[in-house]
C-alpha positions as CSV (number, residue, x, y, z in Angstrom):
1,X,144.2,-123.5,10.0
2,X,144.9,-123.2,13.8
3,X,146.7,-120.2,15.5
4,X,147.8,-119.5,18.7
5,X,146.9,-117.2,21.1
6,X,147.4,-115.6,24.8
7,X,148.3,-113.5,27.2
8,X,152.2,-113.0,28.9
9,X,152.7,-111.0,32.0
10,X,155.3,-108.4,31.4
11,X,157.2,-107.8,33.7
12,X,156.6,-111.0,35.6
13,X,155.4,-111.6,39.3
14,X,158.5,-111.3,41.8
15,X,158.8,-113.6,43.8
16,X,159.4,-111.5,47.1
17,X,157.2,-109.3,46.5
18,X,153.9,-109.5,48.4
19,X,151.4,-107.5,46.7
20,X,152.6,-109.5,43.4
21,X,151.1,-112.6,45.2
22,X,148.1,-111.0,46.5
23,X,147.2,-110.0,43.3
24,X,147.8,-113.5,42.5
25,X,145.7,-115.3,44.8
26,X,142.7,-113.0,44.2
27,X,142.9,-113.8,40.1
28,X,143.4,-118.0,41.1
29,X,140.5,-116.9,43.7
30,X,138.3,-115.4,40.8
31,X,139.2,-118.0,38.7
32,X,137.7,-120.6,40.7
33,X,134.5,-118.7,41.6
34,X,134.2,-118.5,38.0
35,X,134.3,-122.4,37.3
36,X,133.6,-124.2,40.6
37,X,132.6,-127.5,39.3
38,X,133.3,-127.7,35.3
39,X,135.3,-131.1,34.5
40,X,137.5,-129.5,32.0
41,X,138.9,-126.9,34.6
42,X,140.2,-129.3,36.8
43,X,141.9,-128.2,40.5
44,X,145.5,-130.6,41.1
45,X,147.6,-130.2,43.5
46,X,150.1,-127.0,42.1
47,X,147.9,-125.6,39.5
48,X,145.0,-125.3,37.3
49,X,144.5,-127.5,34.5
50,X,142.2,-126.2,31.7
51,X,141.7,-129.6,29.4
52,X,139.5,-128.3,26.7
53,X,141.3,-129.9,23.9
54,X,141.7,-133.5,23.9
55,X,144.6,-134.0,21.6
56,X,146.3,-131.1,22.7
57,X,150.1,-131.5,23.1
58,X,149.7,-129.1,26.2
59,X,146.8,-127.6,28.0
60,X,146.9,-124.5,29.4
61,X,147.5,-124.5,33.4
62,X,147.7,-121.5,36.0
63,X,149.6,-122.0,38.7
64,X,148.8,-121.5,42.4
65,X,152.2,-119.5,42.8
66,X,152.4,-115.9,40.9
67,X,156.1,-115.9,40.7
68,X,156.2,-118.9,38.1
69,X,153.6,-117.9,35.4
70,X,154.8,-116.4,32.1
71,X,151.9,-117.3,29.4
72,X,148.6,-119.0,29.3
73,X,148.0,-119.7,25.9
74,X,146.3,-122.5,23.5
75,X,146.1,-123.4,19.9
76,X,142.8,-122.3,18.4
77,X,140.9,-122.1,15.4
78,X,139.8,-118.4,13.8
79,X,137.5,-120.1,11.5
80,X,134.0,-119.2,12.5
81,X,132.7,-122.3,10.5
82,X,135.1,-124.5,12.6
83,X,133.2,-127.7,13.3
84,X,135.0,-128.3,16.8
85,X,133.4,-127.6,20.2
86,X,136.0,-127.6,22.0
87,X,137.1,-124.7,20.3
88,X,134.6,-122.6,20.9
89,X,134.7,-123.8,24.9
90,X,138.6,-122.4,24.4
91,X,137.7,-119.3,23.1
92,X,134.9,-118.9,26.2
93,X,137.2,-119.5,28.6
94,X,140.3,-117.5,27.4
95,X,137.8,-114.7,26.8
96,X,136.8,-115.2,30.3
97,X,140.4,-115.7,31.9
98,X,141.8,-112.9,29.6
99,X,139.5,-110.4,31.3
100,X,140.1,-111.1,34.9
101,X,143.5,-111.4,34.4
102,X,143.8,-107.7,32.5
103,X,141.1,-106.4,35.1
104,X,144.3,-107.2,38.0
105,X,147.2,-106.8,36.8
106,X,146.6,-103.9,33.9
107,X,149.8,-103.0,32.5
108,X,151.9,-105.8,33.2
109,X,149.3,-108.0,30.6
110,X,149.9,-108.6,27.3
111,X,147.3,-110.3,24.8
112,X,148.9,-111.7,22.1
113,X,147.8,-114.0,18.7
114,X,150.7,-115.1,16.6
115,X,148.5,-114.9,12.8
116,X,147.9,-111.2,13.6
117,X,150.3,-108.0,13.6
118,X,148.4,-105.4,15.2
119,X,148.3,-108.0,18.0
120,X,152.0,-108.9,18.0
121,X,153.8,-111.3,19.7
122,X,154.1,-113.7,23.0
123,X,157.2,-111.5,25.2
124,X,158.9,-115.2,26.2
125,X,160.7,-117.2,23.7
126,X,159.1,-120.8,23.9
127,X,161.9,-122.4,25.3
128,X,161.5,-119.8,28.5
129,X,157.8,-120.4,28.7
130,X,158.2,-125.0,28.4
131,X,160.6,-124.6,31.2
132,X,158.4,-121.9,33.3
133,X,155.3,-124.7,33.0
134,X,157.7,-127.8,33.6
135,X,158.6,-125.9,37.0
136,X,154.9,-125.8,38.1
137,X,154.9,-129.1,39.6
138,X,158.4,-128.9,40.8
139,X,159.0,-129.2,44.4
140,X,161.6,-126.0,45.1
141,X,158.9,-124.3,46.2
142,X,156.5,-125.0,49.8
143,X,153.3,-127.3,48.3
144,X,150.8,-124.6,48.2
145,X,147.1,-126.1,48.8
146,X,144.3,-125.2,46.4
147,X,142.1,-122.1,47.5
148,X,139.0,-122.7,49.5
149,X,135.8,-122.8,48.1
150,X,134.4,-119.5,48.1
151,X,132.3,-118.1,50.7
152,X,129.8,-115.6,49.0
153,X,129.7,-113.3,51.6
154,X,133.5,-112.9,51.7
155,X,134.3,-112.9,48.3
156,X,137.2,-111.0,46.7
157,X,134.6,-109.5,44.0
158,X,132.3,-107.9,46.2
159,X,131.6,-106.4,49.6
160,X,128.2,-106.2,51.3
161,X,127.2,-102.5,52.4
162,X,124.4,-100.6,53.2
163,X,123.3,-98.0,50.1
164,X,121.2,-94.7,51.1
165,X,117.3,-95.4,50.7
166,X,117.9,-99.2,49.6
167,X,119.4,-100.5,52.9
168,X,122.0,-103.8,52.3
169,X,123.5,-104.6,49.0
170,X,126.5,-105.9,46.6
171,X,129.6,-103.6,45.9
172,X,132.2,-104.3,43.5
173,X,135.4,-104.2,45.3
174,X,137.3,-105.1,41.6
175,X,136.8,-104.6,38.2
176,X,134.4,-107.3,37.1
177,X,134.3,-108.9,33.0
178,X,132.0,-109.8,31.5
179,X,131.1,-113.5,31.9
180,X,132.6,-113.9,35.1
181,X,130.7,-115.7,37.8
182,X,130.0,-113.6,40.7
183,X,129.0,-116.3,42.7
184,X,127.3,-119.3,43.5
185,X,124.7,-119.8,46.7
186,X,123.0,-122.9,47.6
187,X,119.7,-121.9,49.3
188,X,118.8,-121.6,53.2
189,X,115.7,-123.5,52.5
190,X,113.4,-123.9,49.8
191,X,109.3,-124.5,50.0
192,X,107.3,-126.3,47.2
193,X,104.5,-123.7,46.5
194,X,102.6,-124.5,49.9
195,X,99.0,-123.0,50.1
196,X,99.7,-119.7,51.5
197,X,97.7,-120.2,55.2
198,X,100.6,-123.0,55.6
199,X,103.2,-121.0,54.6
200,X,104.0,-119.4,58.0
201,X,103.8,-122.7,59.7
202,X,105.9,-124.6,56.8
203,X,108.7,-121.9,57.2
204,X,108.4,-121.7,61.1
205,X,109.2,-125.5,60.8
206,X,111.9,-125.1,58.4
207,X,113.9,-122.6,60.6
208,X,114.0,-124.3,63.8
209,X,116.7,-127.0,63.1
210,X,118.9,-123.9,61.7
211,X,121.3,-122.4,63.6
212,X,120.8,-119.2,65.7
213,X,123.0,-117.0,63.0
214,X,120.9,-118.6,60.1
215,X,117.7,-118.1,61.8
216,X,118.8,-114.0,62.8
217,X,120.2,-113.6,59.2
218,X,116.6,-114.8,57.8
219,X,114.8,-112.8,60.3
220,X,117.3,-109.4,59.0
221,X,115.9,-109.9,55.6
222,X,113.7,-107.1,54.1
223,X,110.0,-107.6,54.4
224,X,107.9,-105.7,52.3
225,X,104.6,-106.7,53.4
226,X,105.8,-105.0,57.3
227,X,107.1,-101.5,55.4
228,X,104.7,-98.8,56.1
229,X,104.9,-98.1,52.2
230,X,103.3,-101.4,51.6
231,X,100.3,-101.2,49.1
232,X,99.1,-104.7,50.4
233,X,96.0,-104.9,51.9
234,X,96.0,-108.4,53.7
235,X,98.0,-109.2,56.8
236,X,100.9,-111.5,56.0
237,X,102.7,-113.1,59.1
238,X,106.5,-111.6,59.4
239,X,108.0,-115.0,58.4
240,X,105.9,-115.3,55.3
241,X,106.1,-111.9,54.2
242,X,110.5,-112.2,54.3
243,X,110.0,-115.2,52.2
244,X,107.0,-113.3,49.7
245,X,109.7,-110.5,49.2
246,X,112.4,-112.6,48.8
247,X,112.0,-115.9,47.7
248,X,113.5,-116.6,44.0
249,X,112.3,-119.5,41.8
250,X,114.4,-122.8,41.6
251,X,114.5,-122.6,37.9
252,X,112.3,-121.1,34.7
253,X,108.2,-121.6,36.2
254,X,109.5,-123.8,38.7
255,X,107.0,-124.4,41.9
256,X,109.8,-124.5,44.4
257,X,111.6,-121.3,46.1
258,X,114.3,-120.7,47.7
259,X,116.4,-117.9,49.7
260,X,119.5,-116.9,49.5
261,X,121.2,-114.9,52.3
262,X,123.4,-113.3,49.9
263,X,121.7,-113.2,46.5
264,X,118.6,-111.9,47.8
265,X,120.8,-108.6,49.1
266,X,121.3,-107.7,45.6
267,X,119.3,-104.9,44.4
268,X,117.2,-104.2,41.3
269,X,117.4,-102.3,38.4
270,X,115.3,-102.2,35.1
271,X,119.0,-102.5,33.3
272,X,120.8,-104.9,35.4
273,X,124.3,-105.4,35.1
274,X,124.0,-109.4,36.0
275,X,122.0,-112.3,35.3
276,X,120.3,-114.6,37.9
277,X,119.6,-118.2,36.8
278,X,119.2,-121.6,39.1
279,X,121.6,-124.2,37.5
280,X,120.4,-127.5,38.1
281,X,123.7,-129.3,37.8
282,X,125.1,-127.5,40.7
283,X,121.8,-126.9,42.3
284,X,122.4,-123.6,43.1
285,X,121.9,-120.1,42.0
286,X,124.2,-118.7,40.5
287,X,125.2,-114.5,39.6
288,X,126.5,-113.9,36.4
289,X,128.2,-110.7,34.8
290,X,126.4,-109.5,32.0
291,X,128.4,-106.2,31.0
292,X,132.0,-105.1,32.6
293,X,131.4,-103.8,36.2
294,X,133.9,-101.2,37.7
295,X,134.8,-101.6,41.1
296,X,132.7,-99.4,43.4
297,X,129.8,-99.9,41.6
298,X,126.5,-101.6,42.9
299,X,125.9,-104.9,41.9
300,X,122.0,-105.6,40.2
301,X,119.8,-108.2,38.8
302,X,116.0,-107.5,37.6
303,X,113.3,-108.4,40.1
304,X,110.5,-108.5,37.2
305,X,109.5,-109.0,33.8
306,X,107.6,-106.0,33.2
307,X,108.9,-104.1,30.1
308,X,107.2,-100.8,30.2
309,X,107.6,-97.8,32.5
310,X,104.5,-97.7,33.9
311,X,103.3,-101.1,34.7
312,X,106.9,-101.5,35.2
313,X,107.1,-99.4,38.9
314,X,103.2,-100.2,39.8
315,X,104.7,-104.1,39.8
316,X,107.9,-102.9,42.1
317,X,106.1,-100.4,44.8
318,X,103.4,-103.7,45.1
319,X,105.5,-106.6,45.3
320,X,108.8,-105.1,46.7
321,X,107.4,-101.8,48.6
322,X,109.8,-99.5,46.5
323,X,109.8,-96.7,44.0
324,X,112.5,-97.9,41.3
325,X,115.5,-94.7,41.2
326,X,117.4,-96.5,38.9
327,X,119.6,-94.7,35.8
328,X,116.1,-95.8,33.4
329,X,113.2,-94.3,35.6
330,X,114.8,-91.2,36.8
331,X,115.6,-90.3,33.2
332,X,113.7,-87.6,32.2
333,X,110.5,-87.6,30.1
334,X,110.8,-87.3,26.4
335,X,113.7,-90.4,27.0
336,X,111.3,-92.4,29.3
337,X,108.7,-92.2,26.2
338,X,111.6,-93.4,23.8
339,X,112.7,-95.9,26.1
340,X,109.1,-97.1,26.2
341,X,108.7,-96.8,22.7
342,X,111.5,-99.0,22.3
343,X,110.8,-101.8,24.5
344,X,107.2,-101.6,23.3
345,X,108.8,-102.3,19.4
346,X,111.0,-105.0,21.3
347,X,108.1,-107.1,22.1
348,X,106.5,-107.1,19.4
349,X,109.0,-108.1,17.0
350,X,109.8,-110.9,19.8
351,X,106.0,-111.7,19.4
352,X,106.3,-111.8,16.3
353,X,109.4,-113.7,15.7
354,X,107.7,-116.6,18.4
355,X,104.8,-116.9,16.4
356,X,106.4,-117.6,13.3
357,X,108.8,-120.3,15.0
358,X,106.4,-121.9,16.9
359,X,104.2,-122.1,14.0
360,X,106.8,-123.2,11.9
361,X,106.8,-126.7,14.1
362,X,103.3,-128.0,12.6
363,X,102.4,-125.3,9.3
364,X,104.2,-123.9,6.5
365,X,103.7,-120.7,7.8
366,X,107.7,-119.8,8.5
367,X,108.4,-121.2,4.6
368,X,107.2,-118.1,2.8
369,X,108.9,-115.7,5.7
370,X,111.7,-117.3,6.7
371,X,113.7,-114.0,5.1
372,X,111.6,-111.6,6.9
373,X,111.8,-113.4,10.2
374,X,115.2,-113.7,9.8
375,X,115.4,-109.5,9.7
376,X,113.3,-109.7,12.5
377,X,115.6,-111.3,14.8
378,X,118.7,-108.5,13.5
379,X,116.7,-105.4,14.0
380,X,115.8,-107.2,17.9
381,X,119.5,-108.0,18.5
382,X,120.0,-104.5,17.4
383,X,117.1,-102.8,19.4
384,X,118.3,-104.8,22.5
385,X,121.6,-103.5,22.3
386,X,120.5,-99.6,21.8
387,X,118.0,-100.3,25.1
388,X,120.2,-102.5,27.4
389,X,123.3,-100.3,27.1
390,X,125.3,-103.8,26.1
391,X,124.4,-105.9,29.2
392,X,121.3,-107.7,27.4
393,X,123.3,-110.8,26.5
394,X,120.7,-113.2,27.5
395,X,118.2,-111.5,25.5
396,X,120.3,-111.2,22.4
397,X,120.7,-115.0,22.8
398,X,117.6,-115.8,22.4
399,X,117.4,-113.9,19.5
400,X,120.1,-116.1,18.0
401,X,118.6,-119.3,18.9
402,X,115.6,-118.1,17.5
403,X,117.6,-117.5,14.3
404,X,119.0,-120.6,13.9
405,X,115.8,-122.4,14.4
406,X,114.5,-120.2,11.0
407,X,117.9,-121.2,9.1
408,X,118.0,-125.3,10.5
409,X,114.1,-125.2,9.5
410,X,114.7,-124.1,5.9
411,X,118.5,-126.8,6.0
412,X,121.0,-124.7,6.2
413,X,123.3,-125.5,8.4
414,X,126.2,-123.4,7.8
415,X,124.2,-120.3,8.9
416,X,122.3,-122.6,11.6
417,X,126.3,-123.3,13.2
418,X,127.2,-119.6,13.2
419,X,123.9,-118.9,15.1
420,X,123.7,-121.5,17.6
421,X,127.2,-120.9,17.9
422,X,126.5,-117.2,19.2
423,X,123.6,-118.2,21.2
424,X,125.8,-120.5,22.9
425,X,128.6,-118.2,23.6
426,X,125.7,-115.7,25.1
427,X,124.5,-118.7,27.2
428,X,128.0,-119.1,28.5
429,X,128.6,-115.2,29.7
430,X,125.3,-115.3,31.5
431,X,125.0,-118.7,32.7
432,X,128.3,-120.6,32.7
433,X,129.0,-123.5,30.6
434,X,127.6,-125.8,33.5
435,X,124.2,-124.8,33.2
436,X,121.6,-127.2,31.0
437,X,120.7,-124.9,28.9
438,X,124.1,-124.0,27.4
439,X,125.0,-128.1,27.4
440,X,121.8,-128.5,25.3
441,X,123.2,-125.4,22.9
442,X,126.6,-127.0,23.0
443,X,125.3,-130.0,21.3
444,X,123.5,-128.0,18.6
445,X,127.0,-126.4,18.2
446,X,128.7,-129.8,17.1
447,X,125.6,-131.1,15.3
448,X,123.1,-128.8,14.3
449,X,120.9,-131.4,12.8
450,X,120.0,-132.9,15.8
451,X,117.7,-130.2,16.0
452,X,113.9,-131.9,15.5
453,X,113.0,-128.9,13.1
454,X,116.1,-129.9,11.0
455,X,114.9,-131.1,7.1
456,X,111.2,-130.2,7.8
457,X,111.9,-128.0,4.3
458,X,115.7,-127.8,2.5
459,X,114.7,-124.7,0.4
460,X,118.4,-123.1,1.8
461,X,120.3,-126.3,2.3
462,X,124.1,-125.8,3.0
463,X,126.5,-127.8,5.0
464,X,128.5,-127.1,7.8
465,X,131.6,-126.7,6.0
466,X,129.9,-124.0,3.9
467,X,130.6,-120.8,5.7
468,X,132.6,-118.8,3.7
469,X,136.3,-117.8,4.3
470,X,137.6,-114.2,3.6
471,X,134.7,-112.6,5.5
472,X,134.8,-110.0,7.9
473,X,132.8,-107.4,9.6
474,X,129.7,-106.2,7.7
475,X,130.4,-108.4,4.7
476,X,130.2,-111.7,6.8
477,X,126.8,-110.4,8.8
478,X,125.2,-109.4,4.8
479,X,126.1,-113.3,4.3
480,X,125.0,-114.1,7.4
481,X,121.7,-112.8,7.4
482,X,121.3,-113.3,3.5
483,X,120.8,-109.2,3.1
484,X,122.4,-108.5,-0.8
């Protein structure tokens, strides 16, 4: 049974008021840094169409001038058995749109789902809100054009600044959701994994078509292999060692590096508060919030994959010249060791968890523990929660995905939707619904059978249509997870 849901803004924008359509632009600004090139979020000529139901009667739209909204709303589906895509796509994006928008404007938002009481109801009678979206593409008011492409360097989410003992980075001018797109940078240049005495030549060669600013902004970049800290003891060339600080992979083991003027200003920190990944539909990199960010606070992603303390700095003072002061390693002692002792239980239930899936593809091994790997993966998604302080979305994931390869394996696909479903959702906050991976999740989402470990045993068959109603809280995880 579908419900509705939204947000109003209460009172609404005035329309001669010029910090009402500030505010405005920079939420239809963060908006479209958020979804610069998904074909259901589609750009016309007064507003923003978001077409993620097909048979909808009306879509939901954002207008380019503040002064007409009253609601952005949709029909959804509360049923987390659902079989429609497109409904969880929805519930992404009004998350996502739901956040910015309460993040700008604070009071004057009001969330609002007509099937529940504690959330009451939309402030505008319907007839107010049909004629408020029928005036969008009216012509009283001067044809506004859409906003520019983003520039990362002058977005309305961050600032560049230079931080005490870490020189340049990201600042959050505004409050930042989780989810939200922070931005997307195409590279300066990229090199395909040259021998390393080419490398100075290949890059010399590379830079000189570039203009003079590009050039000077490569050139301003940090090079650890110059810093008097440096623990390297081989003499790199100044334009190789930039790129050996700096260079980021084009995608998961990929050959090919690139840099990023902006991107590779962002600092590190052992628990980032974004998510780096190259998309390879937009062929770009792109910066993804992975908890809520307050403004003033420094942007970070994770330089390495190094889990424990130790090993953990060694890797940072060689490869980036630095002793790692973030909130983790200048914790004192007894945490450190709990921290460590965490992570170190973190990998090996994720070892242990892999080894059972992957087996699972050729043996019977996964048939007589599907139960226990299926504890595995809660206690991990638990764990990562208690260690990332809630920004480990891309790690908890995984867990999911790995769950719903135990439950499709053993045939059930009720529990296999839930999970993918998750997984998906996960994908989404810390990737964007663009990116291949979350595509290939979305299809798992509307047929979980497709999956090639699908029927290889039926010990828990279930259909789709068999996740129970009534539910809620613990009661629907003990289902979930098959605990009682």
């Amino acid at each position: 049974m579908k419900t509705t849901a939204g947000f109003d803004l209460v009172p609404k924008l005035s329309c001669t008021s010029p910090e009402d359509q500030k505010s405005w632009n920079t939420f239809i600004s963060q908006i479209r840094t958020q979804y610069p090139s998904n074909p259901n979020v589609q750009f016309k000529e007064n507003y923003i169409l978001f077409k993620h139901f097909e048979a909808e009667e009306h879509h939901p739209m954002l207008p380019y001038i503040g002064h007409k909204f009253l609601r952005f709303s949709s029909s959804i589906n509360p049923n987390p058995g659902d079989n429609s895509i497109l409904n969880s796509d929805f519930l992404s994006v009004l998350h996502t749109v739901c956040g910015i928008a309460k993040n700008i404007f604070g009071k004057k938002f009001r969330w609002w789902r007509d099937d529940l009481k504690e959330d009451g109801e939309g402030f505008y009678g319907w007839q107010e809100v049909w004629e408020s979206w029928a005036s969008y593409d009216m012509p009283n008011d001067p044809t506004p054009s859409p906003p520019p492409n983003i520039n990362p360097l002058a977005s309305p989410l961050f600032k560049v600044q230079t931080i005490p003992s870490k020189g340049r980075g990201l600042i959050a001018t505004v409050n930042i959701p989780t989810g939200t797109r922070i931005l997307t940078e195409s590279p300066l240049f990229t090199i395909p994994s040259p021998p390393i005495p080419s490398l100075e030549t290949s890059i010399s060669k590379t830079l000189k078509p570039l203009s003079k600013e590009k050039q000077s902004a490569y050139h301003s970049l940090h090079n650890n292999y110059q810093s008097p800290s440096s623990t390297s003891k081989i003499k790199t060339p100044p334009l190789s060692g930039i790129f050996k600080t700096n260079a980021i992979p084009c995608g998961y083991n990929s050959s090919i590096a690139g840099i990023y003027l902006t991107i590779c200003l962002i600092n590190h920190s052992c628990i980032p508060n974004t998510y780096h990944n190259w998309n390879e539909n937009l062929e770009q990199e792109t910066i993804h919030a992975i908890r809520p960010i307050n403004a003033g606070e420094e942007i970070t992603i994770s330089y390495i994959s190094e889990s424990m303390s130790n090993p953990r700095r060694k890797r940072l003072q060689e490869c980036f010249g630095f002793d790692c002061q973030c909130q983790l390693c200048t914790s004192d002692p007894k945490q450190l060791e709990s921290n460590d002792e965490r992570r170190q239980r973190i990998l090996e239930l994720n070892e242990s968890i892999m080894s059972n899936v992957t087996a699972s593809y050729s043996t019977t091994t996964i048939d007589s523990t599907p139960i226990d790997c299926l504890k595995d993966c809660r206690r991990l998604i638990g764990l990562l929660g208690q260690e990332y302080d809630g920004s480990a979305v891309n790690f908890e994931g995984g867990a999911y995905y790995d769950a719903f390869r135990v439950c499709i394996r053993q045939g059930d696909q009720a529990r296999a939707k839930v999970m993918v479903g998750r997984a998906y959702e996960m994908r989404v906050l810390c990737e964007g619904e663009d990116s291949e991976s979350s595509r290939d999740l979305k299809r798992l989402v509307m047929n979980p059978t497709v999956h090639k470990m699908y029927g290889l045993s039926m010990k828990w068959r279930s259909e789709v249509e068999d996740v129970p109603e009534g539910l809620e809280g613990e009661e629907f995880e003990k289902w979930l997870w098959r605990e009682g």
